[in-house]
Structures are given as C-alpha cells and as structure tokens.
N, C-alpha and C positions, 0 to 999 in steps of 0.2 A: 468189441468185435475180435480182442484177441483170438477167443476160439476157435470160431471160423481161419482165422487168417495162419493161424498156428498148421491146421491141417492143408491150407491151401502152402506153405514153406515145405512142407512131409512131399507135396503131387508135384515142388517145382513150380508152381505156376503163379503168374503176378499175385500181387496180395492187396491191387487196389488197381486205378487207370495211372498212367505210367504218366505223370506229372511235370517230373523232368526231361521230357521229350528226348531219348537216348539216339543217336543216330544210330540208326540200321545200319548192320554190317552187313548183312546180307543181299547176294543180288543174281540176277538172271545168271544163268550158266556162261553164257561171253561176256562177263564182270558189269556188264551195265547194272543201273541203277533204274531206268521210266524205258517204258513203250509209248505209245501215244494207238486210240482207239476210235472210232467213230462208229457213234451205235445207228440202229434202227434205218440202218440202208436194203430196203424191202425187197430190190431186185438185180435183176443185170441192168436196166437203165439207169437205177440210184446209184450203181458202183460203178458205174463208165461217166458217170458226173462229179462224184464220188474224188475221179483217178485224176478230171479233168484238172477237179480246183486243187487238188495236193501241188499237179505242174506248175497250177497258175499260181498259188502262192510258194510255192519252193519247199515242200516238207515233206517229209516223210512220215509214213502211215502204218503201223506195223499189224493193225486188225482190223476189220469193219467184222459188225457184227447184226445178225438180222431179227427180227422179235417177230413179224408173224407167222412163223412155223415153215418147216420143210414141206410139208404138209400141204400147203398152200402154194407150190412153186412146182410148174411144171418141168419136165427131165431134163429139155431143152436151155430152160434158166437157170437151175442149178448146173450144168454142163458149162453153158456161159459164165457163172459167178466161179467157176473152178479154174477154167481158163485165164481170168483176167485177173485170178489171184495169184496163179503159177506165174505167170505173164510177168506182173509186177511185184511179186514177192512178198505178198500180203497174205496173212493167216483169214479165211475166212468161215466166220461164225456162225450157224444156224440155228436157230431155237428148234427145240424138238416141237409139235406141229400139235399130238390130241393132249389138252387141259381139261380141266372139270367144268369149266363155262360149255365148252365142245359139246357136252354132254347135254344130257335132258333131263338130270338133276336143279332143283333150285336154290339149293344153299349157296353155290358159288357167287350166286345173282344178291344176295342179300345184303344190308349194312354188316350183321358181324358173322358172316360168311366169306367176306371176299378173301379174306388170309388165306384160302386153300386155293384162289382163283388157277393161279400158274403150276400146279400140283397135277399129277395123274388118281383117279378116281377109280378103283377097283382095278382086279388083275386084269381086264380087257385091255383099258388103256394103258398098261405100262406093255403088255403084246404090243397094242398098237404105237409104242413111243419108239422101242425097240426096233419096230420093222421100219417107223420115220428112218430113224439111226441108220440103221443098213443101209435104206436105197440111197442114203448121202453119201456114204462111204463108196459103193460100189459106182456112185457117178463123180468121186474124186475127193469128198471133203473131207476134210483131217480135223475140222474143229465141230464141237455141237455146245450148243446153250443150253442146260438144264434147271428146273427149277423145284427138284424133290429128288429126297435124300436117296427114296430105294430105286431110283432111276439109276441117282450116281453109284450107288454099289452094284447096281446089274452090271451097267455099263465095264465098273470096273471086273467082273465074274464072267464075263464074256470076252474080255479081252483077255483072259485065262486061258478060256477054253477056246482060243483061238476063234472066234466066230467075229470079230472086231477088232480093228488096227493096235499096236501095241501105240503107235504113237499117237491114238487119237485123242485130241485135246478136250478134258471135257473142265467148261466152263461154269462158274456155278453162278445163275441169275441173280440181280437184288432181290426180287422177289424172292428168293426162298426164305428169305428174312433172318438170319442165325444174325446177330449184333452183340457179340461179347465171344472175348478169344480163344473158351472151351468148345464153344457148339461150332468153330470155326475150325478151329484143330479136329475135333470129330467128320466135319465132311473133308477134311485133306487124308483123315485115314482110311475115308473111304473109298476116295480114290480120284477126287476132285483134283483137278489142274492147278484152275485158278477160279478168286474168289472173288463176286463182286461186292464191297460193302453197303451199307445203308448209307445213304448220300449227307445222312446229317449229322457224322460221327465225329464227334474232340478230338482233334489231336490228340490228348490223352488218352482218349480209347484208341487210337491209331497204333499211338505207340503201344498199348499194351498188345492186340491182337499180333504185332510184330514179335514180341518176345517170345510167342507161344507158337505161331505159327509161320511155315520155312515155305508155302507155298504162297505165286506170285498176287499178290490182291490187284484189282481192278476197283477204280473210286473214280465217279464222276466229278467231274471239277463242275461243272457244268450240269444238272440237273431239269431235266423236265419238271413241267409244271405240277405231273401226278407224285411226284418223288420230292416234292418242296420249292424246285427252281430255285435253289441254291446258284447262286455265280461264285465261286471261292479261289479266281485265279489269283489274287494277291496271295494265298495261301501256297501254291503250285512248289515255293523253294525247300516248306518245311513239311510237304504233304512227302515229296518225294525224299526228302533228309530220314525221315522216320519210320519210313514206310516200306522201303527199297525191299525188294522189286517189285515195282507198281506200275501198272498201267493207268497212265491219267485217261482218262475219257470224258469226250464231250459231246456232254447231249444238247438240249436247247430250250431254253426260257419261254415262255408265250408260242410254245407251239402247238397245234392242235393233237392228239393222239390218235395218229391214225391205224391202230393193231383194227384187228388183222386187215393189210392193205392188199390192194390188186391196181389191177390196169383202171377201174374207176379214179384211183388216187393218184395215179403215177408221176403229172404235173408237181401233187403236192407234196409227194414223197421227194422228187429233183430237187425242189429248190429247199426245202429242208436240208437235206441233206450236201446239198454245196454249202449253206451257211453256219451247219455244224464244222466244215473244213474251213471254213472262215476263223470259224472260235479256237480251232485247234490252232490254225496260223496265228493268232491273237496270243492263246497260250503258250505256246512256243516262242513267241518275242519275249514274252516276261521271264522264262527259264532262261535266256541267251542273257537279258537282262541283271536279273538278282541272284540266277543260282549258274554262270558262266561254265562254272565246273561239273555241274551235274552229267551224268553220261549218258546217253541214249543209246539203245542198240541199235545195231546196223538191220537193213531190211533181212529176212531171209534166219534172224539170228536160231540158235538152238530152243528148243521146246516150243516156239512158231508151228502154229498147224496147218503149214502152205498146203495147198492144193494140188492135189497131183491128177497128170493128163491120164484119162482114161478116152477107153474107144467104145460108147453106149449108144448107138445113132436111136439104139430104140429102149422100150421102157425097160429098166429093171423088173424082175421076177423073182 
C-alpha cells in the first residue's frame, strides 16, 4: 500500500486511522474543548421542557437542534424557539424542511434508495430549501441543519451575495453521510460550520478526521435506535481528548422516531426530550468524573448561532 500512502504524504493527509489517538490541539474560538447538544427537540413546548430539565438537573446546554424541518413550524413557533434561545443563550438549530421523501418520487422510499432520503431532489427543492432558509432567518434564527452538499455551498454563495447572515450557522446532518476525513474536509470548504459524524466511528477514525479537518464535529454519545443506539458515555474523556472541538450530543436509546412531528406527538416529543436532558446530566457527571479538566464553553460562547429578537407579528414574504 506503499503507493497509495506515498501520494497521500505528497496531499499532507493521514496515511492510515490515527492509531495512537494524538490529543487535539485544537478548540472552539473561547479555548474550550466540548459543547453539549440536545437533538430532535421538535417545538417551542419540547424547548421550554427542554430549559425546564437543564434547571432541574443544573447544566448547561449550548444547542438544541430540531429534525422535522422549518417547514413544518408555524411563524409563531419559530418566533417562540428564537426567543427562548436569545432568553437563554442557546444556539438554536433547524433542519431545512423539503427532502426527497417530501416529494412524490419513489426511490427515496426504497431499501437501497433511502441514502438520498435527507437530500434535496431537483433544482425546485433546493429553491424551496432556500426560501425554508430565509423565512428562519428573517424570524431570528442563526443556526440551520443541512443534509446535501449543494445546499451547503448555496448557502455558503449567498451569504456572499449578501442574501444570508454572514454568521449563520450551517450544521451539517449525520445523514449526509461523508465518514472519512477527506469528504469531511470537502464540506468544511464548502462552507459547513460544523459536522455531525456517523455515530459508530473508532476513535481512530476520530482521530484521523481531527488531523485533517479544523471545523467543529458534532458525535452522538448517545444514539437513536435508527443510527445503532450506541451508549458510548464511558468513552466521553477520550472522545473529547481527540476530537476537540466537539460537541457531545445526546440522543436516545429505545425511542420511537418520531420525524416529521406536530401537535399529534407533542406529549411524546416532551417527555423525550426531558430524558435526553437526563442523559446529558448523566454524561456530564462522567466528564466532572474522568476528564475533571476538560473545558466546556460558557453559554453564549463565539461561533454559537444564538437567536436574535426580531419584530414579525406576521408571516414572512
């Protein structure tokens, strides 16, 4: 394999999974090392439940992020989930809303179809991913979830052209699937913020996508049952040793999926989502525990895509 590895020493870039687990030097712009994240909080009642259990167990929260699209969130809600981000100084996250399932295509539906599931399909839907984008912007949000690549360089091409916040956050989904530290490095040049990994990756590939790439990763410590239901909080001291800057995130074991949610689900959205604040308090005893010295950033910290107050009483146009 010399060959190969000869021209991968020529590009700089690892020339195998990085073995000896090198500590990251690298970290969030206010010197921290971990954020802490709580995904799939669907509404303004999931994030005011959300804010409850952070008080009630004593933690701090630096992102909620949401999976059933902007899309699906009336102006009112998103006006709510902006406010109670600014409020508490939480970066809040919203997946962009039309997918190719959206659609009335049937590949997306299929056994070796669903890979494209969280993708935009034809230039309609990346218009329509686009204008999602906007109307979050103009009712305050600073953060968006994406999950295809020419979204993320739109995104990035329009905050050029001024049409889009320069600070806005754009997060890039597990689903988009890139799992090795070239195709990872590729969406940070395109314009990606931060990246979420594949929930079942070695520390050795941890480390290696570290060497290559300077943007912040996002790793469920904590995995839903569609993504493996990994529990890897024993790992939490060396995940963040290697990885820095990372956002730990916890999702939840045996829980049902409930994309795309509404007021039908809202019960089972709540209590989800206090128990994934459960696990973050869980995983956050073990950090205070085995890694004492690890840093966390303060609420509010730099490249956080807090929420800002706007005056919308009515729909965006």
């Amino acid at each position: 394999m010399e060959w190969a590895r000869d021209g991968l020493r020529k590009l700089q870039l690892p020339l195998g999974d990085a073995y000896d687990l090198p500590t990251s030097q690298k970290r969030f712009a206010d010197g921290a090392q971990y954020r802490v994240e709580i995904p799939s909080v669907e509404g303004p009642s999931a994030m005011r439940a959300a804010i409850e259990e952070m008080k009630h167990h004593g933690i701090q929260v630096h992102r909620i992020s949401q999976g059933s699209g902007i899309m699906l969130l009336k102006d009112d809600e998103i006006l709510e989930m902006a406010e109670l981000g600014h409020e508490h100084r939480i970066e809040v996250c919203l997946f962009v809303g039309p997918r190719a399932p959206f659609d009335i295509g049937a590949q997306p539906l299929t056994q070796a179809g669903k890979n494209i599931g969280w993708r935009h399909a034809g230039m309609d839907q990346l218009v329509y991913a686009l204008e999602d984008i906007h109307r979050a912007c103009e009712l305050g949000i600073r953060s968006v979830l994406v999950a295809d690549e020419g979204l993320i360089w739109l995104v990035n091409e329009f905050k050029a052209l001024g049409k889009l916040p320069d600070d806005l956050v754009v997060k890039v989904s597990v689903l988009q699937g890139a799992s090795n530290p070239v195709s990872i490095r590729m969406l940070q040049d395109l314009g990606a913020s931060t990246f979420n990994v594949a929930s079942d990756q070695t520390l050795p590939r941890l480390a290696s996508i570290r060497q290559v790439a300077d943007l912040a990763i996002d790793m469920y410590v904590e995995a839903p049952d569609d993504f493996g239901g990994f529990v890897r909080h024993y790992e939490l001291p060396e995940i963040i040793r290697v990885l820095a800057p990372v956002y730990i995130k916890f999702g939840l074991r045996n829980a049902p999926n409930i994309y795309p949610s509404g007021t039908h689900l809202d019960q089972t959205a709540i209590a989800l989502t206090r128990e994934r604040v459960r696990r973050a308090a869980l995983g956050l005893e073990m950090i205070k525990r085995y890694a004492p010295d690890a840093v966390a950033s303060e609420l509010a910290g730099p490249g956080l895509g807090i929420p800002v107050i706007v005056n919308k009483p009515h729909a965006v146009h």
